[in-house]
VEXPAKE-70274 format. One line per field, with one value per residue (C-alpha): residue number from 1; residue in one letter; x, y, z. Coordinates in steps of 0.1 Angstrom, whole numbers, plus 5000, padded with zeros to 4 digits. Each point is the difference from the previous one (the first is absolute). Layout:
<rs>
seq	NUM  ...
type	A  ...
X	X  ...
Y	Y  ...
Z	Z  ...
</rs>
This chain:
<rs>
seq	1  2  3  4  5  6  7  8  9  10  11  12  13  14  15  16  17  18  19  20  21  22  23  24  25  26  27  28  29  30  31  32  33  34  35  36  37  38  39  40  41  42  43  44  45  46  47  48  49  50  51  52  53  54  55  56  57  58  59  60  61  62  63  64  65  66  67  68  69  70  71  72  73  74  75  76  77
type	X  X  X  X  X  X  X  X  X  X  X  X  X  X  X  X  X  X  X  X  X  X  X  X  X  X  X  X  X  X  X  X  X  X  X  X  X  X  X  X  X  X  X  X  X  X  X  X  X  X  X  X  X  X  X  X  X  X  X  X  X  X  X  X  X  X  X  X  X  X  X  X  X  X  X  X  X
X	7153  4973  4985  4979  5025  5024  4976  4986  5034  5014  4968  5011  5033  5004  4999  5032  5021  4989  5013  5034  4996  4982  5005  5019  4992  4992  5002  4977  5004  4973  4977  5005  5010  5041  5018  5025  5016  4994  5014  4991  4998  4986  5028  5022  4977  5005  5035  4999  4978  5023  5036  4977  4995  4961  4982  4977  4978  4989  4994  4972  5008  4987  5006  4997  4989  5009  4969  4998  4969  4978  5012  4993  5006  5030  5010  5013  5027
Y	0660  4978  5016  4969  4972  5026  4998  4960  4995  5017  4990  4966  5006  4979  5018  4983  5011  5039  4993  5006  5032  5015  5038  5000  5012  4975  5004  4973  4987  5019  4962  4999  4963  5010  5027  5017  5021  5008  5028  5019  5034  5009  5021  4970  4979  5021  5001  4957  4998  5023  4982  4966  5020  4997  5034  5013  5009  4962  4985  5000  5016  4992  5004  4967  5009  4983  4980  4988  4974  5028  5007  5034  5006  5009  5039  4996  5026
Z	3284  5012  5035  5001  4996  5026  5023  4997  5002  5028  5018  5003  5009  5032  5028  5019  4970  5004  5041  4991  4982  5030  5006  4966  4967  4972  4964  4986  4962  4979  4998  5037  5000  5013  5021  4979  5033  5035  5022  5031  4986  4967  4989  5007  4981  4967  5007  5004  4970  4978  5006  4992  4969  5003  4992  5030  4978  4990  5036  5021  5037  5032  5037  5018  5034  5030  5000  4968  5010  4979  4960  4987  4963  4988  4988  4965  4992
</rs>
């Protein structure tokens, strides 16, 4: 995994996109450039993620927050 690229990445991710995940838990691809899975718990997230047949373990996780005008890096898992 490339943190750098990850980060660059979800960095640019517009802003108006992120708006409709807000208050829910996002599983970002591990380049940053797609979202694999949303949900608005993170248990339920694992639980989305695993009947996609994606492994938790291979996303990059992040709360968006209700104001998602300000980007904070992403938690890997």
């Amino acid at each position: 995994m490339d943190i750098r690229q990850l980060r660059e990445n979800r960095a640019a991710f517009p802003v108006a996109d992120l708006a409709k995940y807000r208050g829910q838990w996002v599983a970002f691809s591990m380049d940053g450039r797609r979202i694999v899975a949303s949900a608005p718990d993170f248990l339920e997230l694992d639980a989305v993620l695993l009947a996609m047949g994606e492994d938790p373990e291979r996303v990059a996780l992040e709360y968006i927050d209700t104001d998602v005008s300000f980007a904070t890096g992403p938690e890997t898992a």
